[in-house]
mmCIF file as Biopython writes it, N, C-alpha, C and O atoms, coordinates in Angstrom:
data_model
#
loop_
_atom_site.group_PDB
_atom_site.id
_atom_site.type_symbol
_atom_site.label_atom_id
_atom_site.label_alt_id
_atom_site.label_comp_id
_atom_site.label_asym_id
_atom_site.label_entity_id
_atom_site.label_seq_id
_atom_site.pdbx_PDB_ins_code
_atom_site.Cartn_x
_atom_site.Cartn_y
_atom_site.Cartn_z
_atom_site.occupancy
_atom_site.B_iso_or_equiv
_atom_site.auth_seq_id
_atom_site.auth_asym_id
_atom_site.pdbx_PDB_model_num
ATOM 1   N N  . UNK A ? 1  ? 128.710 -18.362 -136.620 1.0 0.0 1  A 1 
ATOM 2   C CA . UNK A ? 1  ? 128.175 -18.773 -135.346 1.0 0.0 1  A 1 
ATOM 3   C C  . UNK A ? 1  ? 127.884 -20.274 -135.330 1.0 0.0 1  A 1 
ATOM 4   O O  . UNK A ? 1  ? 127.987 -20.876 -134.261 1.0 0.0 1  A 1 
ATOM 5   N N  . UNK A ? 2  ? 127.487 -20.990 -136.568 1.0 0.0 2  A 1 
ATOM 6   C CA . UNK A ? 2  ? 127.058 -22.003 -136.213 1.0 0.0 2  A 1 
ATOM 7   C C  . UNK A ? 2  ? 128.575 -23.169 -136.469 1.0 0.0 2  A 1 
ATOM 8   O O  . UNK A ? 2  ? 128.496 -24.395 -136.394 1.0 0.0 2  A 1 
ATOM 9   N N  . UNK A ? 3  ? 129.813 -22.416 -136.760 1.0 0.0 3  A 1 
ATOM 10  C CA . UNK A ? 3  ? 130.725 -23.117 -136.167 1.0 0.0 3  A 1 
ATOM 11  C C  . UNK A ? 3  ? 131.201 -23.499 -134.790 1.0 0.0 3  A 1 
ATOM 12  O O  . UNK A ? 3  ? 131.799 -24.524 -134.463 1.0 0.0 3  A 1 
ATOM 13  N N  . UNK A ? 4  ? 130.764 -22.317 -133.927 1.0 0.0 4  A 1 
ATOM 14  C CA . UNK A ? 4  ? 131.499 -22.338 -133.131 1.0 0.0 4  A 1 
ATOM 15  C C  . UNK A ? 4  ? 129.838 -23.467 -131.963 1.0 0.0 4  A 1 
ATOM 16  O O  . UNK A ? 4  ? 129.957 -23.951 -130.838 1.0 0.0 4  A 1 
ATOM 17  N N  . UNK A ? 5  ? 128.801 -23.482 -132.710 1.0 0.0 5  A 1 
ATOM 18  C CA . UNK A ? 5  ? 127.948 -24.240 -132.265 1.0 0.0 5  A 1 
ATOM 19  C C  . UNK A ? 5  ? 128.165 -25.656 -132.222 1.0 0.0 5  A 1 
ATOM 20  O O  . UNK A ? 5  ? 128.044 -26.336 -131.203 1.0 0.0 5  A 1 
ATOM 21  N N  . UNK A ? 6  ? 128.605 -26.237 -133.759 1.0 0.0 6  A 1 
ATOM 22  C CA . UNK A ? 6  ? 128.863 -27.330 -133.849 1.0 0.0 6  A 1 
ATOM 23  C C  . UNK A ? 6  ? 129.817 -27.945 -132.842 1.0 0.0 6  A 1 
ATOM 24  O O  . UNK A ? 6  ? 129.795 -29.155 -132.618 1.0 0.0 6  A 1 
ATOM 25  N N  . UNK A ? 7  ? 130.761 -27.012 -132.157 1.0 0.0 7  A 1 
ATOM 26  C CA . UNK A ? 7  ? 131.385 -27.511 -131.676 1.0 0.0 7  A 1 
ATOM 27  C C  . UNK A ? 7  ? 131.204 -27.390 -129.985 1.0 0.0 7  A 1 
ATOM 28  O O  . UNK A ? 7  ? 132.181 -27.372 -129.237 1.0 0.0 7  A 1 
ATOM 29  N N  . UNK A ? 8  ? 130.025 -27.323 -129.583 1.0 0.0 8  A 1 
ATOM 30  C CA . UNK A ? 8  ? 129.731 -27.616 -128.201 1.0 0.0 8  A 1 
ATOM 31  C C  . UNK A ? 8  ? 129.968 -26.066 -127.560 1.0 0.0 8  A 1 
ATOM 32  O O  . UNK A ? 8  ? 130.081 -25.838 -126.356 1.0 0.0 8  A 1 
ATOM 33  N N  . UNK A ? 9  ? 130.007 -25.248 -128.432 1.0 0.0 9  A 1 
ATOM 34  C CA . UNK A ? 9  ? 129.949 -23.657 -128.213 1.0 0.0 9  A 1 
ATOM 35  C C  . UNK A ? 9  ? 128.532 -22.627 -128.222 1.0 0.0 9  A 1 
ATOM 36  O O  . UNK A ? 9  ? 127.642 -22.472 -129.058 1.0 0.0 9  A 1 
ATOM 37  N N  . UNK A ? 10 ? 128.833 -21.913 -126.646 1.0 0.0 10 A 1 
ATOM 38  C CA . UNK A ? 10 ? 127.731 -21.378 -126.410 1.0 0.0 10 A 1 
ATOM 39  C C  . UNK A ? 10 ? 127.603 -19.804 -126.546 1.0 0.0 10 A 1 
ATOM 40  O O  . UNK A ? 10 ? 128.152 -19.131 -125.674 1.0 0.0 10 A 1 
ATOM 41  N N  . UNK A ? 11 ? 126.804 -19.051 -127.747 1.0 0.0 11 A 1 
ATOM 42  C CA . UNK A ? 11 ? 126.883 -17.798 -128.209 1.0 0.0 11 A 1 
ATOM 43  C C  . UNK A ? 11 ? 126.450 -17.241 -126.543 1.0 0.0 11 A 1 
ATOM 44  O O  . UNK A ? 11 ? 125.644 -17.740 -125.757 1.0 0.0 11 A 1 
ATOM 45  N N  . UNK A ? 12 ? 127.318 -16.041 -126.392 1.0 0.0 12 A 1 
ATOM 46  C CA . UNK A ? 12 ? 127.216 -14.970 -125.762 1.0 0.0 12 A 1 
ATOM 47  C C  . UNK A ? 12 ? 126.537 -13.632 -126.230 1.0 0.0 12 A 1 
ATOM 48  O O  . UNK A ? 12 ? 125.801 -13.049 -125.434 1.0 0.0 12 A 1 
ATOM 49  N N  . UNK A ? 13 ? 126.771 -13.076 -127.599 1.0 0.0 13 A 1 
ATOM 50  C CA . UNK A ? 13 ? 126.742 -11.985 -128.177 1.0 0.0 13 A 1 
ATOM 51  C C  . UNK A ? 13 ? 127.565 -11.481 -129.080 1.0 0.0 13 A 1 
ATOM 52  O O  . UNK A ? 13 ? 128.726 -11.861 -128.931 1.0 0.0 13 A 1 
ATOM 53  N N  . UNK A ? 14 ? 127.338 -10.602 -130.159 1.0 0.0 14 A 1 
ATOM 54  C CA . UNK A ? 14 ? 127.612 -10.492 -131.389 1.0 0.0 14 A 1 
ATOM 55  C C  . UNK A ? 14 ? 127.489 -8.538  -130.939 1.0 0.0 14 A 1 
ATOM 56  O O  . UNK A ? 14 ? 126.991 -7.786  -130.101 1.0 0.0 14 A 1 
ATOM 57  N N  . UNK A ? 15 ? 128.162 -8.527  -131.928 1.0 0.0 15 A 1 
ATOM 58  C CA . UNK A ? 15 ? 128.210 -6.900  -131.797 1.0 0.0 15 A 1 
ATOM 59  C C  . UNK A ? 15 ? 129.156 -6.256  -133.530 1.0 0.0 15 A 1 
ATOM 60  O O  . UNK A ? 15 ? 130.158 -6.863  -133.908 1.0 0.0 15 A 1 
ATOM 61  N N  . UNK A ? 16 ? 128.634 -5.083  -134.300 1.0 0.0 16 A 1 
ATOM 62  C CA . UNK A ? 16 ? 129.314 -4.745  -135.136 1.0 0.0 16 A 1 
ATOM 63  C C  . UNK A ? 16 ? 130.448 -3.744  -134.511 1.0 0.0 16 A 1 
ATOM 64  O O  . UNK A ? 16 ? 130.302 -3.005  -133.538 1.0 0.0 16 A 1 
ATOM 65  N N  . UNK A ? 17 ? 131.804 -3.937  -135.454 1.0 0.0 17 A 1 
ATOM 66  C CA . UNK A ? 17 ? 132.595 -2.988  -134.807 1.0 0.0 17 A 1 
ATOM 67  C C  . UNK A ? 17 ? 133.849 -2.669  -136.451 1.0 0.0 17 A 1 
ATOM 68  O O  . UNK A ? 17 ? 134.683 -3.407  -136.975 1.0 0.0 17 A 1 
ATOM 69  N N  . UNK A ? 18 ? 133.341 -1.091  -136.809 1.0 0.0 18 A 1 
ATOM 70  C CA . UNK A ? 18 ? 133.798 -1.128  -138.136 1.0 0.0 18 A 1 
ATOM 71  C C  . UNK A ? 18 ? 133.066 -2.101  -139.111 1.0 0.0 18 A 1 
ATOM 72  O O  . UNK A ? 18 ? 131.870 -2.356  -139.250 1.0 0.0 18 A 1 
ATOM 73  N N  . UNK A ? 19 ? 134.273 -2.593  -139.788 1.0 0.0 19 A 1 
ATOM 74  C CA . UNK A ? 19 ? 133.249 -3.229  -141.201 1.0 0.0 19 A 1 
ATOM 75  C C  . UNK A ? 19 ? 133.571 -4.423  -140.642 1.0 0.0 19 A 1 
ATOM 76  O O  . UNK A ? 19 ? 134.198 -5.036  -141.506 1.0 0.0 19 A 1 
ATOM 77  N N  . UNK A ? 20 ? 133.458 -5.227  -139.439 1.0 0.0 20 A 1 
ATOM 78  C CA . UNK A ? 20 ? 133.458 -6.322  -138.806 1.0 0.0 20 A 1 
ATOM 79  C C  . UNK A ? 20 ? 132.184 -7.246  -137.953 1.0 0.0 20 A 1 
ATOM 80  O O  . UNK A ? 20 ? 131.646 -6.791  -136.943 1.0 0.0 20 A 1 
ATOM 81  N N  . UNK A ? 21 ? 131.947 -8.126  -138.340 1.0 0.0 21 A 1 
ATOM 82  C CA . UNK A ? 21 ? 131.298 -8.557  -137.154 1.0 0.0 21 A 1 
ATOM 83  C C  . UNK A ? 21 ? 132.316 -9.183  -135.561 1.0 0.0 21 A 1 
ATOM 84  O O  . UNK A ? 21 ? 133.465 -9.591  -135.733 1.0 0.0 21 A 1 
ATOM 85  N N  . UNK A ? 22 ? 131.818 -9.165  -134.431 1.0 0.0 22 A 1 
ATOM 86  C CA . UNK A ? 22 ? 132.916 -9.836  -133.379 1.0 0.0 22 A 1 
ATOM 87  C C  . UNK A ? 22 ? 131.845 -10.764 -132.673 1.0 0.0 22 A 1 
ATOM 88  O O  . UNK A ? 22 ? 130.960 -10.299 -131.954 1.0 0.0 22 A 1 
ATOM 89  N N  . UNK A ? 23 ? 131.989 -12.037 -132.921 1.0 0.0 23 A 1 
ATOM 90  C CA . UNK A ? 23 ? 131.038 -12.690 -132.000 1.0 0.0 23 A 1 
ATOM 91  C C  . UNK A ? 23 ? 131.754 -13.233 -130.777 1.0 0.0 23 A 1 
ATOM 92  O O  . UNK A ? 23 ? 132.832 -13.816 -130.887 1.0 0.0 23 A 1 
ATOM 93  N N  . UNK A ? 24 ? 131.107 -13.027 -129.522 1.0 0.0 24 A 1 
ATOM 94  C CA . UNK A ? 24 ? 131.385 -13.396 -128.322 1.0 0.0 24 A 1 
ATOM 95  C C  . UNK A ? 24 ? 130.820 -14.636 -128.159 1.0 0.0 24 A 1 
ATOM 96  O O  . UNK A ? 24 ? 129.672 -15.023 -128.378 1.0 0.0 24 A 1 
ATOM 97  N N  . UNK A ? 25 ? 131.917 -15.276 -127.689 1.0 0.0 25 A 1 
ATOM 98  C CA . UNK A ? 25 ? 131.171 -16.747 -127.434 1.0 0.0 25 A 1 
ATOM 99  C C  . UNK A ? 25 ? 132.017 -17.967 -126.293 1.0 0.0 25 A 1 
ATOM 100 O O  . UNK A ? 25 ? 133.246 -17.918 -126.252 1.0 0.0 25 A 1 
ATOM 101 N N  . UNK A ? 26 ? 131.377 -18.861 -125.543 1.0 0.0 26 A 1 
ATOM 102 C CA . UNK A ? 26 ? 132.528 -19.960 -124.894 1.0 0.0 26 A 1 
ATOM 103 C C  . UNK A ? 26 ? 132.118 -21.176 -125.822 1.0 0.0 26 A 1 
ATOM 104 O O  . UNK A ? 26 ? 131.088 -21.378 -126.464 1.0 0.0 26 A 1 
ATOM 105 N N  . UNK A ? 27 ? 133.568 -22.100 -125.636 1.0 0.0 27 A 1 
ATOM 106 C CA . UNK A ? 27 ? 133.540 -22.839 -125.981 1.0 0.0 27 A 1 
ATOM 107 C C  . UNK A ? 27 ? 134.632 -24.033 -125.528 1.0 0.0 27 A 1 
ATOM 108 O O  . UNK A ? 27 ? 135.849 -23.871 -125.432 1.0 0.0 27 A 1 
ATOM 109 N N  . UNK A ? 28 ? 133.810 -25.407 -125.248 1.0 0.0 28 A 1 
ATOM 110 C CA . UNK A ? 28 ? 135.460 -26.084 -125.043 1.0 0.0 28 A 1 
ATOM 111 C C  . UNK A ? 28 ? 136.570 -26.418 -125.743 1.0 0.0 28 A 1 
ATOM 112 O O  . UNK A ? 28 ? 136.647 -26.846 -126.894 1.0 0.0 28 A 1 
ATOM 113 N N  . UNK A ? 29 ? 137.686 -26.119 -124.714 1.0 0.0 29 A 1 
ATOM 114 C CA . UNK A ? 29 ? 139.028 -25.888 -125.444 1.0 0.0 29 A 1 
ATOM 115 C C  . UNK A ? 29 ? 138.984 -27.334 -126.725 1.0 0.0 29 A 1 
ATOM 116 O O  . UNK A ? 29 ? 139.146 -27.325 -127.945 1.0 0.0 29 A 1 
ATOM 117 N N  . UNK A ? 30 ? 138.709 -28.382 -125.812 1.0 0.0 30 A 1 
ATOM 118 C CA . UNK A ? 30 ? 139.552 -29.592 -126.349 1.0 0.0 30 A 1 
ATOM 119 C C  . UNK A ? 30 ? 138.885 -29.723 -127.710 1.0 0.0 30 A 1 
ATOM 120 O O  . UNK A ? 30 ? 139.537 -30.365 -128.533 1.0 0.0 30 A 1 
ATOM 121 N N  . UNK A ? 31 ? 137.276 -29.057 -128.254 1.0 0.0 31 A 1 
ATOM 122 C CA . UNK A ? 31 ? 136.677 -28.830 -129.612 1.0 0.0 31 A 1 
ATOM 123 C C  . UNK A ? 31 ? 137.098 -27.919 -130.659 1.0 0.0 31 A 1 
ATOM 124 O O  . UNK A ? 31 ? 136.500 -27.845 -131.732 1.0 0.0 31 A 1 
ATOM 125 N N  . UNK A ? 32 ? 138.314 -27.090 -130.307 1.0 0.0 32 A 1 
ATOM 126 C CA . UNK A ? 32 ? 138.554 -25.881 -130.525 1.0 0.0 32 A 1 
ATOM 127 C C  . UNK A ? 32 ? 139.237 -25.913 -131.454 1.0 0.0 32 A 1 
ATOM 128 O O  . UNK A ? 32 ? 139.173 -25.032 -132.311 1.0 0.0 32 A 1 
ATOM 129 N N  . UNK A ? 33 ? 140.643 -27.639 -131.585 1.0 0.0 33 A 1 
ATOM 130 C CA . UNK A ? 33 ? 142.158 -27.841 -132.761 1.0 0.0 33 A 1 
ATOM 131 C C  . UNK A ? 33 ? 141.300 -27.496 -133.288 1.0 0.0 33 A 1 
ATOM 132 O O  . UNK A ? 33 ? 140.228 -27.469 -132.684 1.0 0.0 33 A 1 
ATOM 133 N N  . UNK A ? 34 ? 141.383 -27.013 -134.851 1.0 0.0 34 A 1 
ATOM 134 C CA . UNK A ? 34 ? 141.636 -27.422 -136.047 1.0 0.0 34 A 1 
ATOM 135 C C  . UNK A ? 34 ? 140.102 -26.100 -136.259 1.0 0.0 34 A 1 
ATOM 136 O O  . UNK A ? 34 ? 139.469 -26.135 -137.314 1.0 0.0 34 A 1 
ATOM 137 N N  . UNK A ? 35 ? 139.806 -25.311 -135.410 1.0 0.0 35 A 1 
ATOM 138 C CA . UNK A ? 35 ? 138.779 -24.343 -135.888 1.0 0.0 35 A 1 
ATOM 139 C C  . UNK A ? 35 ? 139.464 -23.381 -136.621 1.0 0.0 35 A 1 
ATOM 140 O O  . UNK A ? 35 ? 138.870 -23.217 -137.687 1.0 0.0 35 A 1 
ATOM 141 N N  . UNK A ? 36 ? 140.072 -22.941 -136.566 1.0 0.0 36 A 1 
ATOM 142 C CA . UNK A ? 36 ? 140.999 -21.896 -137.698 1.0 0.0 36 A 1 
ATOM 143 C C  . UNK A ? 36 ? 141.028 -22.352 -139.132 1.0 0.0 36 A 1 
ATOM 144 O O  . UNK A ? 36 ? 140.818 -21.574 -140.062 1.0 0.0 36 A 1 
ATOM 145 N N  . UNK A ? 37 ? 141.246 -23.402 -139.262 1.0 0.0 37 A 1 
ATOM 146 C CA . UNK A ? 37 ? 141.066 -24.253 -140.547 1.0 0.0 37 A 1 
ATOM 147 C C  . UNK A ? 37 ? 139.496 -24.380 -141.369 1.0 0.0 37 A 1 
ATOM 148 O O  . UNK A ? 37 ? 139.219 -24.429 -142.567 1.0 0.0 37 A 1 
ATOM 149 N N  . UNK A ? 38 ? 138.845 -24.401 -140.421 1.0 0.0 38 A 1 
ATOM 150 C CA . UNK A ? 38 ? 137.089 -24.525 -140.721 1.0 0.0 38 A 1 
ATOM 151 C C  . UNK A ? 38 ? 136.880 -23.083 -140.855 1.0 0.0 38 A 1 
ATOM 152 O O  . UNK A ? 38 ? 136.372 -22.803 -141.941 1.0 0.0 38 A 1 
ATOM 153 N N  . UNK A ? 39 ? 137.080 -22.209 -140.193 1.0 0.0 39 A 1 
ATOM 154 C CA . UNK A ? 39 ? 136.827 -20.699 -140.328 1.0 0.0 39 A 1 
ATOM 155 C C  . UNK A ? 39 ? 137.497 -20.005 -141.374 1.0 0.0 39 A 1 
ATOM 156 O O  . UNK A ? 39 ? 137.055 -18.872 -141.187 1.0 0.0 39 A 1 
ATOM 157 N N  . UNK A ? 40 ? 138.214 -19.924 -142.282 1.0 0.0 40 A 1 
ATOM 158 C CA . UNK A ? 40 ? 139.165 -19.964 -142.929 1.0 0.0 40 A 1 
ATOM 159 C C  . UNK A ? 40 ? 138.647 -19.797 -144.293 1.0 0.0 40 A 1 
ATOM 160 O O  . UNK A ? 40 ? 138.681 -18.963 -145.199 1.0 0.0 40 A 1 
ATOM 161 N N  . UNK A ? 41 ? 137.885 -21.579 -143.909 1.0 0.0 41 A 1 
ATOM 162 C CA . UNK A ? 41 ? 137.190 -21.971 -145.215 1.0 0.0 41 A 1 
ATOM 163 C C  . UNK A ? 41 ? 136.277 -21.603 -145.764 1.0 0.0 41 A 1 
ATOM 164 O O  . UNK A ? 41 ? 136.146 -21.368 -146.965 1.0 0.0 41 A 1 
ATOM 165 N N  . UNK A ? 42 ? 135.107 -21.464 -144.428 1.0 0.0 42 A 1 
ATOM 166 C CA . UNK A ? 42 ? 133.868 -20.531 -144.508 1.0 0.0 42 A 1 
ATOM 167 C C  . UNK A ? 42 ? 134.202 -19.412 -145.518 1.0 0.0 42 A 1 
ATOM 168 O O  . UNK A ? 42 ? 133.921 -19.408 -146.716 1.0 0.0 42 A 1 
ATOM 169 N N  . UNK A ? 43 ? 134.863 -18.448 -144.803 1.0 0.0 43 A 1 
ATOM 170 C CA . UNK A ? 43 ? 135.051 -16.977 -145.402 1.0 0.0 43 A 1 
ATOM 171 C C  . UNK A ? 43 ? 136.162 -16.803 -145.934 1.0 0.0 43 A 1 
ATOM 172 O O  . UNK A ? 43 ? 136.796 -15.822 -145.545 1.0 0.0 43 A 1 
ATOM 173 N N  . UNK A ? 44 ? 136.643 -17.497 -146.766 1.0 0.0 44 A 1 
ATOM 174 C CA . UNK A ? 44 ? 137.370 -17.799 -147.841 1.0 0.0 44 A 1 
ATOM 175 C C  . UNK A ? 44 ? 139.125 -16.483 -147.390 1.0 0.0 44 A 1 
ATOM 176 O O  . UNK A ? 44 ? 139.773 -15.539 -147.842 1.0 0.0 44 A 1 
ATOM 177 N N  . UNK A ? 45 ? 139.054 -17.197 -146.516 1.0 0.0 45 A 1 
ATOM 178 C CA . UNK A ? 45 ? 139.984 -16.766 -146.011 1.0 0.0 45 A 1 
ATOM 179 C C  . UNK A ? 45 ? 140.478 -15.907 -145.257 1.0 0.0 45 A 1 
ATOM 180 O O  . UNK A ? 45 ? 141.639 -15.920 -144.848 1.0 0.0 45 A 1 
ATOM 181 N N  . UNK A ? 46 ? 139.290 -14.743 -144.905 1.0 0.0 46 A 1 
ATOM 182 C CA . UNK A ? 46 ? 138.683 -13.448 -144.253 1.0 0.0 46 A 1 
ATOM 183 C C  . UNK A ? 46 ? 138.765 -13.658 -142.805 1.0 0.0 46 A 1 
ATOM 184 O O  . UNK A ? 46 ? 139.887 -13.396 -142.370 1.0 0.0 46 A 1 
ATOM 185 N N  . UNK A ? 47 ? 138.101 -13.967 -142.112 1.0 0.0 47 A 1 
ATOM 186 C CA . UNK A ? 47 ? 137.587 -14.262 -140.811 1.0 0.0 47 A 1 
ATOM 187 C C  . UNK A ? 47 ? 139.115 -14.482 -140.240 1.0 0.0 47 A 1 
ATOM 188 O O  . UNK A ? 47 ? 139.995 -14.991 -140.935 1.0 0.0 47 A 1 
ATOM 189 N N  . UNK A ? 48 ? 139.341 -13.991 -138.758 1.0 0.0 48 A 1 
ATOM 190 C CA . UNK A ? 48 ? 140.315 -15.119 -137.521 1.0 0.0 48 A 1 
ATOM 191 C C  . UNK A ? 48 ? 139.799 -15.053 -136.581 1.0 0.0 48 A 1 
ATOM 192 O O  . UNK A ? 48 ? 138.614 -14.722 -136.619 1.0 0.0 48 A 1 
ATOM 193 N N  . UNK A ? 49 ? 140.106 -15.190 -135.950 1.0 0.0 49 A 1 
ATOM 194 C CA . UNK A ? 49 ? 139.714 -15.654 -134.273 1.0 0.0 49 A 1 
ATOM 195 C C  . UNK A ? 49 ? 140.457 -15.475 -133.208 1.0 0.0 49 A 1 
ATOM 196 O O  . UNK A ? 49 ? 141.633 -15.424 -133.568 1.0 0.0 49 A 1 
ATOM 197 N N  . UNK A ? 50 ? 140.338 -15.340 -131.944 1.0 0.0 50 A 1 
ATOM 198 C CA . UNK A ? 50 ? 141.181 -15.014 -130.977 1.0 0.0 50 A 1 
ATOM 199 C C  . UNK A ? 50 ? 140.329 -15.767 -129.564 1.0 0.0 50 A 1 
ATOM 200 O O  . UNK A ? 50 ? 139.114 -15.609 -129.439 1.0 0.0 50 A 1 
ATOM 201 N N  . UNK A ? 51 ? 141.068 -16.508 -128.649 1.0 0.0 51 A 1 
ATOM 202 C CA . UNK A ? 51 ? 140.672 -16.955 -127.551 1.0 0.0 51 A 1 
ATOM 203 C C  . UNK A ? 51 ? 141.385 -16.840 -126.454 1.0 0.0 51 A 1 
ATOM 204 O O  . UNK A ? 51 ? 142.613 -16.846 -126.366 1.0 0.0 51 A 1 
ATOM 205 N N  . UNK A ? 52 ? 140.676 -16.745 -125.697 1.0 0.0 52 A 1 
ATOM 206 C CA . UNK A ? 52 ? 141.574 -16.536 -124.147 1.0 0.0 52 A 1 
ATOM 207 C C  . UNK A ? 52 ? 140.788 -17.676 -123.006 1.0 0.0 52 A 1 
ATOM 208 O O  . UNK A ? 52 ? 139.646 -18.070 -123.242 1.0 0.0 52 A 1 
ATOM 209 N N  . UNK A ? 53 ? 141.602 -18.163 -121.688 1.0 0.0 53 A 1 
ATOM 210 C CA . UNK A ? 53 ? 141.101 -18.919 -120.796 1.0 0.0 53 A 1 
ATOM 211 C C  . UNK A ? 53 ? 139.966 -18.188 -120.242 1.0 0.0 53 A 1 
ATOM 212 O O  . UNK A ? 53 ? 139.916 -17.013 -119.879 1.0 0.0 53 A 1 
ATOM 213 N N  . UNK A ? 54 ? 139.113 -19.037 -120.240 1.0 0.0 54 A 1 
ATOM 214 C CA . UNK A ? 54 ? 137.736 -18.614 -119.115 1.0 0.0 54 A 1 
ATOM 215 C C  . UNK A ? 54 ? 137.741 -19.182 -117.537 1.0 0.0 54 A 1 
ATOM 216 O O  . UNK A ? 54 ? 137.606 -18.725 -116.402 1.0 0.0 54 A 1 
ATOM 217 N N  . UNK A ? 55 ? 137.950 -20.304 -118.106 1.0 0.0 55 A 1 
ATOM 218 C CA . UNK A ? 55 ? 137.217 -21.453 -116.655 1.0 0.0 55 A 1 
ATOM 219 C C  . UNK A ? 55 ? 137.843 -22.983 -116.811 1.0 0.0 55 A 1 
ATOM 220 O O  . UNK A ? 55 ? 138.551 -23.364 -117.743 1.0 0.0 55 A 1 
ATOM 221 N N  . UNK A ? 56 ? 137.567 -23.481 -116.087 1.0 0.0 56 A 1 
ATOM 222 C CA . UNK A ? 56 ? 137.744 -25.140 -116.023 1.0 0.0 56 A 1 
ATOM 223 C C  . UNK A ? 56 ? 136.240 -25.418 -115.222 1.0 0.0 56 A 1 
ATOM 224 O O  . UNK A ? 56 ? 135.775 -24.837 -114.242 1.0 0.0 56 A 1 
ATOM 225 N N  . UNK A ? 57 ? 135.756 -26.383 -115.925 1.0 0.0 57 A 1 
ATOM 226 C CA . UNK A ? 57 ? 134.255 -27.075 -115.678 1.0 0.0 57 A 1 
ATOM 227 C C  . UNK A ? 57 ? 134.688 -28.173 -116.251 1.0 0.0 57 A 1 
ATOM 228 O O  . UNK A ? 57 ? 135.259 -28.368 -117.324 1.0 0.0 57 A 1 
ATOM 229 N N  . UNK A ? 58 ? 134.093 -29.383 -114.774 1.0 0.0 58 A 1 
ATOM 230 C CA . UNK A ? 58 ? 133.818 -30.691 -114.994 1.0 0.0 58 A 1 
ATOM 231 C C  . UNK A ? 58 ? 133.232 -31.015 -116.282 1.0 0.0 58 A 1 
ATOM 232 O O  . UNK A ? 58 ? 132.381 -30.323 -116.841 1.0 0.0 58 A 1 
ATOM 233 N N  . UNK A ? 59 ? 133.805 -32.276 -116.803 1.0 0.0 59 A 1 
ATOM 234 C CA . UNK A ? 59 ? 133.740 -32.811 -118.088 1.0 0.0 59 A 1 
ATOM 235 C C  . UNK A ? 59 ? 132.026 -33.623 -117.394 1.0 0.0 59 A 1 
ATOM 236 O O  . UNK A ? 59 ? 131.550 -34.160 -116.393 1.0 0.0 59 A 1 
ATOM 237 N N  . UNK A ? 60 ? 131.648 -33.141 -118.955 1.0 0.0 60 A 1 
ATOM 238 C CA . UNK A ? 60 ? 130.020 -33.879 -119.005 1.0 0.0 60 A 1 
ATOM 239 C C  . UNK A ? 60 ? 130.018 -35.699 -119.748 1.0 0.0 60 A 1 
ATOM 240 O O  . UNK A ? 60 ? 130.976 -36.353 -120.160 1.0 0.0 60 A 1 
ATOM 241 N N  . UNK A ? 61 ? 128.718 -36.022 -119.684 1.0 0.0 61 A 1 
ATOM 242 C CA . UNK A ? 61 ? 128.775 -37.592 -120.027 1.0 0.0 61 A 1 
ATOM 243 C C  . UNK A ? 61 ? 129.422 -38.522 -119.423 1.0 0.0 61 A 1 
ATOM 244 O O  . UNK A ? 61 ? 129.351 -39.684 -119.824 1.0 0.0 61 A 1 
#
């Protein structure tokens, strides 16, 4: 979770399913390259990920 924090990502919810955790979460796309690589590393190779389009929201700052 606190990857997908670092990267300007906002937890939704977590839920067990089997011997899995699935965390629900948004996040912006353009923070997103290279998260497979960081997740990977974490859990030594275990973990993937899957994303789909949500929305388009005005860029902040």
């Amino acid at each position: 979770m606190s990857l997908v924090s670092q990267r300007g990502g906002l937890i939704q919810g977590s839920e067990t399913k089997n011997v899995s955790e699935v965390i629900h979460a948004q996040a912006p796309l353009a923070t997103m390259f290279g998260f497979t690589t960081s997740l990977r590393s974490v859990s030594q190779g275990r973990a993937s990920f899957s994303m789909e389009f949500s929305h388009f929201e005005p860029k902040r700052g």
